[in-house]
N, CA, C and O atoms as a GROMACS GRO file, in nm:
protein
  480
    1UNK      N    1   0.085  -0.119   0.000
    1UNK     CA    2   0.000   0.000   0.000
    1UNK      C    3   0.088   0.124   0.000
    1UNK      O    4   0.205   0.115   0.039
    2UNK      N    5   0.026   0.261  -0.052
    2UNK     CA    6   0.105   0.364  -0.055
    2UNK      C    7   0.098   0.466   0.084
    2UNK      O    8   0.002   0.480   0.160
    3UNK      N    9   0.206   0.518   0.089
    3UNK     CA   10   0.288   0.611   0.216
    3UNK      C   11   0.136   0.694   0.267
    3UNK      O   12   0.066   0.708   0.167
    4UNK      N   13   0.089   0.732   0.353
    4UNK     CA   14  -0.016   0.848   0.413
    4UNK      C   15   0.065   0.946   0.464
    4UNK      O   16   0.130   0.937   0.569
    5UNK      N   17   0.059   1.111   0.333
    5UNK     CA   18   0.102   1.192   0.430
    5UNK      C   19  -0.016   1.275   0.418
    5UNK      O   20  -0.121   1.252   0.359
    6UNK      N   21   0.022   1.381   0.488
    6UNK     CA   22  -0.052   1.523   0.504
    6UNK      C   23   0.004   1.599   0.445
    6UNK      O   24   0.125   1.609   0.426
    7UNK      N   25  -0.124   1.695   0.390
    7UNK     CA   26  -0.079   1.820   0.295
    7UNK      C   27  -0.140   1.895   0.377
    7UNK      O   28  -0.256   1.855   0.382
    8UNK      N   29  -0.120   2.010   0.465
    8UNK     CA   30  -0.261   2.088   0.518
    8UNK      C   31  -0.296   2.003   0.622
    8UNK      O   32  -0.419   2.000   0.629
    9UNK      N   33  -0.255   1.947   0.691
    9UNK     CA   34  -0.400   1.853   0.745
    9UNK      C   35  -0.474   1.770   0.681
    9UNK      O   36  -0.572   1.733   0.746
   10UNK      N   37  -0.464   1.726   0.571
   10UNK     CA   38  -0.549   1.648   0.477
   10UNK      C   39  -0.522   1.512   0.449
   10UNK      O   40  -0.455   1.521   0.346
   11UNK      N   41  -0.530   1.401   0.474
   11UNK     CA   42  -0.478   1.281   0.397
   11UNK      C   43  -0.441   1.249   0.287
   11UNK      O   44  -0.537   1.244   0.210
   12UNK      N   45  -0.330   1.221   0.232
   12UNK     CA   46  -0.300   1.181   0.056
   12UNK      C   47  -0.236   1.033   0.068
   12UNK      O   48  -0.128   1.023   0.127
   13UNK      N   49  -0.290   0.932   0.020
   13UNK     CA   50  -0.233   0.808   0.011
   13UNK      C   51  -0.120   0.844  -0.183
   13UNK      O   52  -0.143   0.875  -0.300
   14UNK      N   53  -0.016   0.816  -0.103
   14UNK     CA   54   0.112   0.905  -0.226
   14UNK      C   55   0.158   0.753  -0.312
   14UNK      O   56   0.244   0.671  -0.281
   15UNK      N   57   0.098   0.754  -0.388
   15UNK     CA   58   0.173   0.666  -0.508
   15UNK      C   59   0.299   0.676  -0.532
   15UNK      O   60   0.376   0.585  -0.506
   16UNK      N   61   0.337   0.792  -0.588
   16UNK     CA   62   0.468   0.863  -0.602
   16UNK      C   63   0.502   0.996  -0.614
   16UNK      O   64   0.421   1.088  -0.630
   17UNK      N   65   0.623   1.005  -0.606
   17UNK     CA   66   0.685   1.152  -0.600
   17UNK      C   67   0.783   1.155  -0.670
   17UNK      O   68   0.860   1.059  -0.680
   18UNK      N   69   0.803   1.299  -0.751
   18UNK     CA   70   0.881   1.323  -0.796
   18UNK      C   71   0.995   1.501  -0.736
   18UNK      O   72   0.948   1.608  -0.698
   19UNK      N   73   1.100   1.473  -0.748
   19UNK     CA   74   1.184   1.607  -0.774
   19UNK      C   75   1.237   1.671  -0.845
   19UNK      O   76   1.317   1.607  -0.912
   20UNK      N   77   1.233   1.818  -0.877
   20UNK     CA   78   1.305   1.866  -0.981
   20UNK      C   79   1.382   1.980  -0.936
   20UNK      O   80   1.335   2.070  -0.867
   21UNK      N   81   1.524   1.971  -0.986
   21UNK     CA   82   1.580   2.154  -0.939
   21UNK      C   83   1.576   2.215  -1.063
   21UNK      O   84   1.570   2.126  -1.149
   22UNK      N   85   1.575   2.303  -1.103
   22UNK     CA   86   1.579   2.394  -1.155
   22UNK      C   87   1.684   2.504  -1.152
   22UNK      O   88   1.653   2.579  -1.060
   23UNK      N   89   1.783   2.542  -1.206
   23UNK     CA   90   1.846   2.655  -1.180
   23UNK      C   91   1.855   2.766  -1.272
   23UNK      O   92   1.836   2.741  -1.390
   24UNK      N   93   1.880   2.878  -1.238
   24UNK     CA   94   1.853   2.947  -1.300
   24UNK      C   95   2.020   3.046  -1.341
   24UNK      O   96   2.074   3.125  -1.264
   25UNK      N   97   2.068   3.012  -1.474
   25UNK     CA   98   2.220   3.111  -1.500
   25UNK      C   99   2.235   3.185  -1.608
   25UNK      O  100   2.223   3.163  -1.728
   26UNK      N  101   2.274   3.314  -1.516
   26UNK     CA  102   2.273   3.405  -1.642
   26UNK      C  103   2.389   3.440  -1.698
   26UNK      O  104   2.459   3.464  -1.599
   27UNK      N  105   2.482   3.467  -1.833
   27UNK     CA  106   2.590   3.425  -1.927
   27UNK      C  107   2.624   3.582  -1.900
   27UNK      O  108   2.552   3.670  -1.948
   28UNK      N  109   2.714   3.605  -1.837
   28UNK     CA  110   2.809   3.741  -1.903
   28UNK      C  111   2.897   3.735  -1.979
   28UNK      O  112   2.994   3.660  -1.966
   29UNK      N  113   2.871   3.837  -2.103
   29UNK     CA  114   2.986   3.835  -2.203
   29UNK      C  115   3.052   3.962  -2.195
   29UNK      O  116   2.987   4.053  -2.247
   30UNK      N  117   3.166   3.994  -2.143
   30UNK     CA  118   3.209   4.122  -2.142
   30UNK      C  119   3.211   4.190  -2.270
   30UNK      O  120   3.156   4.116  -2.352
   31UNK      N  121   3.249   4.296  -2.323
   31UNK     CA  122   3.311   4.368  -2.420
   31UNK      C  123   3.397   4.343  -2.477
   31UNK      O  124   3.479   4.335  -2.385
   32UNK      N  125   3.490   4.306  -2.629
   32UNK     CA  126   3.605   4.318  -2.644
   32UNK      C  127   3.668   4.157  -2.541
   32UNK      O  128   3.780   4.156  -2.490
   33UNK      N  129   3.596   4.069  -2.533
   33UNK     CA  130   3.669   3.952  -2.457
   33UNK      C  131   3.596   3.819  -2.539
   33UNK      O  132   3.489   3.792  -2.593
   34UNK      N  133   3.714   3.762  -2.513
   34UNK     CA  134   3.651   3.600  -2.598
   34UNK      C  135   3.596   3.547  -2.501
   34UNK      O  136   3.473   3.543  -2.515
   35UNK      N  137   3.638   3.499  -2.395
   35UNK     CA  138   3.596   3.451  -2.253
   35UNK      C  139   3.475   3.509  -2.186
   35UNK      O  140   3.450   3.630  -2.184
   36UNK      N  141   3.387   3.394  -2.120
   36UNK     CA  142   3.236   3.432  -2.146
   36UNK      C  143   3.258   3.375  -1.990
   36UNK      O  144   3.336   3.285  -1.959
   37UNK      N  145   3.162   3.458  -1.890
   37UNK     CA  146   3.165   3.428  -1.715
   37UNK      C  147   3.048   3.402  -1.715
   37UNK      O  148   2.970   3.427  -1.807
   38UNK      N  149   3.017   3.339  -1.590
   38UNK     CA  150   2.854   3.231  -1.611
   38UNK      C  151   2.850   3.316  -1.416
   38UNK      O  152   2.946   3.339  -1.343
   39UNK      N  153   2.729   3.335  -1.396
   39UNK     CA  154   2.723   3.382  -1.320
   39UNK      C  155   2.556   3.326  -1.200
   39UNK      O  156   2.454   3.343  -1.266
   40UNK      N  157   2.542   3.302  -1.137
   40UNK     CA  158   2.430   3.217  -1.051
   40UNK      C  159   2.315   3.330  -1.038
   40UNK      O  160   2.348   3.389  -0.936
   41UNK      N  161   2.238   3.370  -1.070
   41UNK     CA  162   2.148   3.487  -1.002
   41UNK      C  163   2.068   3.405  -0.900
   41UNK      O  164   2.079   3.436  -0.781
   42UNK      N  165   1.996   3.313  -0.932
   42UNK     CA  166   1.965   3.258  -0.755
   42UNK      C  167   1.894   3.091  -0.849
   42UNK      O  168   1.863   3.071  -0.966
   43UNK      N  169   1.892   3.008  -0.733
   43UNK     CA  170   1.869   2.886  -0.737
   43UNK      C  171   1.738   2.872  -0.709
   43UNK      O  172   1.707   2.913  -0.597
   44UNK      N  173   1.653   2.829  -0.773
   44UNK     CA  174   1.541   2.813  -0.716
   44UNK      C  175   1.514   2.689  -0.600
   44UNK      O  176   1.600   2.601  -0.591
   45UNK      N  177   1.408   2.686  -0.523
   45UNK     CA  178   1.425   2.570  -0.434
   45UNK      C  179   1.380   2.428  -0.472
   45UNK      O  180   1.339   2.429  -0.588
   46UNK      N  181   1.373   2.329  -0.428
   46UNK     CA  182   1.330   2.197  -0.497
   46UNK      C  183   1.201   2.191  -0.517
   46UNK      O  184   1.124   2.235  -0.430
   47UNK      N  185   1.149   2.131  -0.646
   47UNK     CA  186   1.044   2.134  -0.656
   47UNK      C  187   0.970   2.030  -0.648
   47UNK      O  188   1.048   1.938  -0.672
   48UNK      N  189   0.821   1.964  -0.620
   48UNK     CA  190   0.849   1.796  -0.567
   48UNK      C  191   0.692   1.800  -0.597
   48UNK      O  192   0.611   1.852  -0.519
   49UNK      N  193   0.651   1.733  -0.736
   49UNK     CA  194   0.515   1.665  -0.777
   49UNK      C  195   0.489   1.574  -0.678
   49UNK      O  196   0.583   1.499  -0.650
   50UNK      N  197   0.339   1.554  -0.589
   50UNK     CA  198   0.347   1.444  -0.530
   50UNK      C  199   0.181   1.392  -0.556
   50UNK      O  200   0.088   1.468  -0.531
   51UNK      N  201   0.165   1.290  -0.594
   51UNK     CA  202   0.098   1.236  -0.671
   51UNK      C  203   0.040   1.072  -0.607
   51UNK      O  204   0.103   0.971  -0.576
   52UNK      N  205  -0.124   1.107  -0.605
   52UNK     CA  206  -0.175   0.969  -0.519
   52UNK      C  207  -0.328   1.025  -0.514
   52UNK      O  208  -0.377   1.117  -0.578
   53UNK      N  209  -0.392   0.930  -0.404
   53UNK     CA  210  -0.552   0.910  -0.358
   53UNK      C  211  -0.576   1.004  -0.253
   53UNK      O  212  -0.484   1.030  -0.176
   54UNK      N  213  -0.712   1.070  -0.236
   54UNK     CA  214  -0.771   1.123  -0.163
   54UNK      C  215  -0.902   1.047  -0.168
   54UNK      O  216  -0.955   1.006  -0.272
   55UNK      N  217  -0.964   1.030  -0.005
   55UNK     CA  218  -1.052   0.973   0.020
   55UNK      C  219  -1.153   1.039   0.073
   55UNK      O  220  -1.149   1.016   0.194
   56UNK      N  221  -1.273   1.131   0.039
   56UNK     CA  222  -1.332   1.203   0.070
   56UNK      C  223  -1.342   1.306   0.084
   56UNK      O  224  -1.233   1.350   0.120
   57UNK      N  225  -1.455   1.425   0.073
   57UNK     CA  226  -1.440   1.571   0.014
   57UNK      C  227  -1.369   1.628   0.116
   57UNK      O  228  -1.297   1.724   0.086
   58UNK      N  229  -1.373   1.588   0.247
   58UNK     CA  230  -1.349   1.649   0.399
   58UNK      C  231  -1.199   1.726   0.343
   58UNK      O  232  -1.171   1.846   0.340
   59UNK      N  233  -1.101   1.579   0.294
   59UNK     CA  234  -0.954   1.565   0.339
   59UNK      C  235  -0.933   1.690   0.176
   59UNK      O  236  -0.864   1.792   0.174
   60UNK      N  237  -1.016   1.635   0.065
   60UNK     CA  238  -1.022   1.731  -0.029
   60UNK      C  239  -1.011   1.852  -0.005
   60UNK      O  240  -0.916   1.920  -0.046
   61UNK      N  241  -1.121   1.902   0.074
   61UNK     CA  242  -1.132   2.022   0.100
   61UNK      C  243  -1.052   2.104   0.164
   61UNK      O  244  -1.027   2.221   0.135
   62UNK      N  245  -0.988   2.009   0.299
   62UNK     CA  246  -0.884   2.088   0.338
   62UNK      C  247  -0.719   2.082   0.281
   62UNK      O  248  -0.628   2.166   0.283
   63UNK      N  249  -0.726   1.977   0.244
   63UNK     CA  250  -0.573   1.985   0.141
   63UNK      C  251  -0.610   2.163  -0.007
   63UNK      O  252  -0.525   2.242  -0.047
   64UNK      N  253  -0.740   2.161  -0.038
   64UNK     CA  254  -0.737   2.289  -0.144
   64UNK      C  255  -0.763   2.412  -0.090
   64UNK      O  256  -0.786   2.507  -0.165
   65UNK      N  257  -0.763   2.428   0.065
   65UNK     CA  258  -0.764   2.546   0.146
   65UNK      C  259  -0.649   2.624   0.151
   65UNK      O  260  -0.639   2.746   0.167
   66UNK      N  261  -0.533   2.508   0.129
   66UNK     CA  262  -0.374   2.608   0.150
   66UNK      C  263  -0.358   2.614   0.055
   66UNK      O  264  -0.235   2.615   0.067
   67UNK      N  265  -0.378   2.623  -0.101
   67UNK     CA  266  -0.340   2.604  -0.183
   67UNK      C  267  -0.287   2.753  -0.194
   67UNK      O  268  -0.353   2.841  -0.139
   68UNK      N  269  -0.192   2.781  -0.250
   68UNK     CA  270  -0.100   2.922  -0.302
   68UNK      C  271  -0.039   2.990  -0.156
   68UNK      O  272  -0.038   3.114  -0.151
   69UNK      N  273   0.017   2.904  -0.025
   69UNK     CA  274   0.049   2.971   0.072
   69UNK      C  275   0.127   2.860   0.136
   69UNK      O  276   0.122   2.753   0.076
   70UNK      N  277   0.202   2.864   0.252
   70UNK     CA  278   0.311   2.787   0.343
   70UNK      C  279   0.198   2.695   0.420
   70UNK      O  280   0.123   2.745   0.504
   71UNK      N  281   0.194   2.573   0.388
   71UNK     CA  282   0.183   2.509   0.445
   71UNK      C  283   0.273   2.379   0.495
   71UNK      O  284   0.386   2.349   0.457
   72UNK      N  285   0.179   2.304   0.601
   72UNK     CA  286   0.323   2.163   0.650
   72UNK      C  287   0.276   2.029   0.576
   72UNK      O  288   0.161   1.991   0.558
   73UNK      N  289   0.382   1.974   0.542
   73UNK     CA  290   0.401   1.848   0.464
   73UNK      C  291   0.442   1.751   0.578
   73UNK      O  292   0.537   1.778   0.651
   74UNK      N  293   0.366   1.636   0.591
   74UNK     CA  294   0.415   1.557   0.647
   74UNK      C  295   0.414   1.466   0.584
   74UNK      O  296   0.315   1.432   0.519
   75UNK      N  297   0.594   1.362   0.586
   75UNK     CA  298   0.567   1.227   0.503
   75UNK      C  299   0.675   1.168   0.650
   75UNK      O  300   0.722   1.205   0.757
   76UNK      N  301   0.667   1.033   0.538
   76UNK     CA  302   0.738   0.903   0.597
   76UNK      C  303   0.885   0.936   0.586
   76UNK      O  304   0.966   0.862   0.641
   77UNK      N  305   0.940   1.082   0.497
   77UNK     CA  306   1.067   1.080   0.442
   77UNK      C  307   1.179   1.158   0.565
   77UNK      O  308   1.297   1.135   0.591
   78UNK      N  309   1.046   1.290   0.642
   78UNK     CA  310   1.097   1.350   0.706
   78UNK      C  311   1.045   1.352   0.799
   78UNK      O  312   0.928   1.382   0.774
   79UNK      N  313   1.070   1.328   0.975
   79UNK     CA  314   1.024   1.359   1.048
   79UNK      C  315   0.972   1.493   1.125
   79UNK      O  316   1.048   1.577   1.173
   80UNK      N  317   0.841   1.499   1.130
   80UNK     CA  318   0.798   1.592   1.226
   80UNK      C  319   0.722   1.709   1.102
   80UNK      O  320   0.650   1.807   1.117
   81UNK      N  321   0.768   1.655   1.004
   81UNK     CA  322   0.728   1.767   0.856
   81UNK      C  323   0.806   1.856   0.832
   81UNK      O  324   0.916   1.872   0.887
   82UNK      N  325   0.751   1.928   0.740
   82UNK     CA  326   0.830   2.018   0.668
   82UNK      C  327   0.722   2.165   0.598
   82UNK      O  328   0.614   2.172   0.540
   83UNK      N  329   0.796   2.235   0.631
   83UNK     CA  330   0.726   2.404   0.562
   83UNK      C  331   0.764   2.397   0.403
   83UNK      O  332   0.877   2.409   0.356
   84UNK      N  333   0.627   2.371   0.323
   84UNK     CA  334   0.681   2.406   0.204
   84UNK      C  335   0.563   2.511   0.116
   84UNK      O  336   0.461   2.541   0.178
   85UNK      N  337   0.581   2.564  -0.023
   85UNK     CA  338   0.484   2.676  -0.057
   85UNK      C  339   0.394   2.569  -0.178
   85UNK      O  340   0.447   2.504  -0.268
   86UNK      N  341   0.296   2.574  -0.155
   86UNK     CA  342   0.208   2.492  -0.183
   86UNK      C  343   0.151   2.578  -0.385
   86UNK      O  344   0.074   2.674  -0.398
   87UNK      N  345   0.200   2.523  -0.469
   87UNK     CA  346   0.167   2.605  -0.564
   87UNK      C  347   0.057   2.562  -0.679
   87UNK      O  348  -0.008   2.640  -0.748
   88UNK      N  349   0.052   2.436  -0.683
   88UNK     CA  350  -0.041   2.399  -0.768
   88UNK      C  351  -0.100   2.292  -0.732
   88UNK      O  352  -0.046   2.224  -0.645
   89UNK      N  353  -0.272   2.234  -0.810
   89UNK     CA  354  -0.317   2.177  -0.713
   89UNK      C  355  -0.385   2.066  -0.838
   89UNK      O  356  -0.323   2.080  -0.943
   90UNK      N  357  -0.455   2.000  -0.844
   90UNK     CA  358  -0.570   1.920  -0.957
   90UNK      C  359  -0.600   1.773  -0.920
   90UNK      O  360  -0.539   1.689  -0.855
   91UNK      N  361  -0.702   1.775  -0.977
   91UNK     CA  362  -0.757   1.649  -0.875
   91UNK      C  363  -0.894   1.579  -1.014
   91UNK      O  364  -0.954   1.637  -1.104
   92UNK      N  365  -0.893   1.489  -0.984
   92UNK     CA  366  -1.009   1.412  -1.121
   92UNK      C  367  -1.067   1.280  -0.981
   92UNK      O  368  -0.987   1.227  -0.904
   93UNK      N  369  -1.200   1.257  -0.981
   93UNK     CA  370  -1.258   1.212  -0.931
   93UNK      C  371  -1.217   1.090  -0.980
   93UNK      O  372  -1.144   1.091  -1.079
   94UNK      N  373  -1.255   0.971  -0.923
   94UNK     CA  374  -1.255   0.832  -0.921
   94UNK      C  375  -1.410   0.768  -0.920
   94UNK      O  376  -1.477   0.762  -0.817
   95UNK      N  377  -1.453   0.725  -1.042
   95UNK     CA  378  -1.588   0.646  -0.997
   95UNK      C  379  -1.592   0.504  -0.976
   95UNK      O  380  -1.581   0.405  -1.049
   96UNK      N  381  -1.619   0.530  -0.814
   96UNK     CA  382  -1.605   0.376  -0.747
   96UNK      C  383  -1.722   0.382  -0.717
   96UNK      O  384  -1.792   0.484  -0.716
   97UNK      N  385  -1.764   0.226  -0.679
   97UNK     CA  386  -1.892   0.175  -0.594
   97UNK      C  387  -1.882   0.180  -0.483
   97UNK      O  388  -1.986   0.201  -0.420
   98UNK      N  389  -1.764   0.164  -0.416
   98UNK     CA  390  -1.696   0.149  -0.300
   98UNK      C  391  -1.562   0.131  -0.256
   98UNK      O  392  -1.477   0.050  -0.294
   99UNK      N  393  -1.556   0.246  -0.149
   99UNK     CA  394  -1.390   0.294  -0.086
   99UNK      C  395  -1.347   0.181  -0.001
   99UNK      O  396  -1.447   0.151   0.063
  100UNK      N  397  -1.238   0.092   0.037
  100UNK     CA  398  -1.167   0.048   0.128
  100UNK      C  399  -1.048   0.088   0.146
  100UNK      O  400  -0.957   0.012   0.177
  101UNK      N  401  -1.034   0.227   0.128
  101UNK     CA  402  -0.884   0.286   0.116
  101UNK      C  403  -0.855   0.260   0.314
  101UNK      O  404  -0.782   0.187   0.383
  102UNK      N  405  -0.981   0.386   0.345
  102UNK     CA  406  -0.990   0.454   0.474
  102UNK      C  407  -1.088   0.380   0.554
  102UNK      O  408  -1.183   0.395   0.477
  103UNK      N  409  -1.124   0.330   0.626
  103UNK     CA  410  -1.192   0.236   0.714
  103UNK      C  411  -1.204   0.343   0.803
  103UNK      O  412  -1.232   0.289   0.910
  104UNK      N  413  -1.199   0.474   0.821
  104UNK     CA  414  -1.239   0.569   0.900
  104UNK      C  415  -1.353   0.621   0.814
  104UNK      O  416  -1.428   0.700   0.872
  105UNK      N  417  -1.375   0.599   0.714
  105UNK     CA  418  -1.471   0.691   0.638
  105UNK      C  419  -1.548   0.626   0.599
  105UNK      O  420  -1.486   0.521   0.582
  106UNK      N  421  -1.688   0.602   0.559
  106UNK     CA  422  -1.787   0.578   0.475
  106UNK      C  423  -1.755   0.488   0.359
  106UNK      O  424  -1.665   0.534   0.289
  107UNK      N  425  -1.806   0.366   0.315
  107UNK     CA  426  -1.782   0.347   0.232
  107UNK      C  427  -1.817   0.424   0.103
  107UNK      O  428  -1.744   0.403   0.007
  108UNK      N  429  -1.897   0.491   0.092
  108UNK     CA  430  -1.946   0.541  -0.043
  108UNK      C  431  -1.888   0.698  -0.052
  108UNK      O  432  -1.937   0.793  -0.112
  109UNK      N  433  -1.779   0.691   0.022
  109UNK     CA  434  -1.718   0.814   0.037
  109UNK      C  435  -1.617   0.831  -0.131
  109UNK      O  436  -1.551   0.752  -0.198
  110UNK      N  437  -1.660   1.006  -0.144
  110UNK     CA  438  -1.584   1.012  -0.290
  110UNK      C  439  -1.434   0.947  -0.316
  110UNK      O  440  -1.380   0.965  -0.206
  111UNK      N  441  -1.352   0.890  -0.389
  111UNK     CA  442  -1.236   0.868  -0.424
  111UNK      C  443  -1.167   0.979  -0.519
  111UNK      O  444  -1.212   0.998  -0.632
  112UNK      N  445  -1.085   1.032  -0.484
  112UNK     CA  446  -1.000   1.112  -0.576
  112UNK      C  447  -0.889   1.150  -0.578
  112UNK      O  448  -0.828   1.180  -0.476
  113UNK      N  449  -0.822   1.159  -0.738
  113UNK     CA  450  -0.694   1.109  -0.772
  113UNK      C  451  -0.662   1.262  -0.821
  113UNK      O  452  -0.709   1.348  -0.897
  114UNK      N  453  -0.524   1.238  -0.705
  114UNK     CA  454  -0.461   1.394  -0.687
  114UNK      C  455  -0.327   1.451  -0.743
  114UNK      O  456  -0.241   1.367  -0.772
  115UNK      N  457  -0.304   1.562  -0.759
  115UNK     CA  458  -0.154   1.597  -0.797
  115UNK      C  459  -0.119   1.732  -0.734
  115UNK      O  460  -0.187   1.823  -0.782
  116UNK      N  461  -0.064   1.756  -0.676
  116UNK     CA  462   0.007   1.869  -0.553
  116UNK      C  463   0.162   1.902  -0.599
  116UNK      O  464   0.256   1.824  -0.610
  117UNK      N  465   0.157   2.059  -0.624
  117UNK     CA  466   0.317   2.040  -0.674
  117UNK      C  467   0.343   2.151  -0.552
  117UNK      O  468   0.270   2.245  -0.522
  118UNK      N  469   0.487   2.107  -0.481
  118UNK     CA  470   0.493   2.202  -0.405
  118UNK      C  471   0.619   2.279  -0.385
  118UNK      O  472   0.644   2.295  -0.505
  119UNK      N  473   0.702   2.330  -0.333
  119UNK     CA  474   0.816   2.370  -0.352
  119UNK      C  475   0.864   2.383  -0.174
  119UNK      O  476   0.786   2.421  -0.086
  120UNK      N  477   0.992   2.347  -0.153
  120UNK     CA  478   1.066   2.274  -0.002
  120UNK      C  479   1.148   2.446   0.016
  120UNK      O  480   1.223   2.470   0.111
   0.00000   0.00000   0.00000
């Protein structure tokens, strides 16, 4: 079965995750010089698709409350969580007859399949 973290307070059963850095360099070419200087203007921070199940509108709802602001990530990777900026969000329903994800919830509780991109 897949990892349970929190986005927000929310449950996400996480299929997988991904990371990406990104950097960002800008090329100085002086005047009158053959020799070309590479220079860092800033690094962006890691960026980390995380991708899986949501089990009901509740956990829905509050995982799309933080959306565009600092919220805490909790996984299996890091203890105690982590502050990250929550930037994009999408989600496509699941049509089931019936949930056995969550045995806390209803069976006829919605299923839905999520994607959270967030930045650490």
């Amino acid at each position: 079965m897949s990892s349970i973290w929190k986005l927000n307070g929310g449950d996400i059963y996480v299929n997988e995750y991904r990371t990406q850095i990104k950097p960002s360099i800008a090329e100085h070419n002086p005047i009158n010089s053959s020799s070309s200087t590479y220079h860092y203007i800033h690094t962006p921070d890691d960026e980390v698709n995380v991708e899986g199940i949501v089990v009901g509108s509740g956990h829905l709802a509050t995982i799309e409350a933080g959306l565009h602001s600092t919220v805490t990530l909790i996984t299996d990777l890091e203890s105690g969580g982590i502050t990250v900026l929550f930037q994009d969000f999408s989600y496509d329903r699941i049509m089931s007859s019936c949930q056995l994800i969550d045995p806390t919830l209803p069976t006829d509780a919605p299923v839905y399949r999520v994607t959270a991109v967030v930045r650490t």
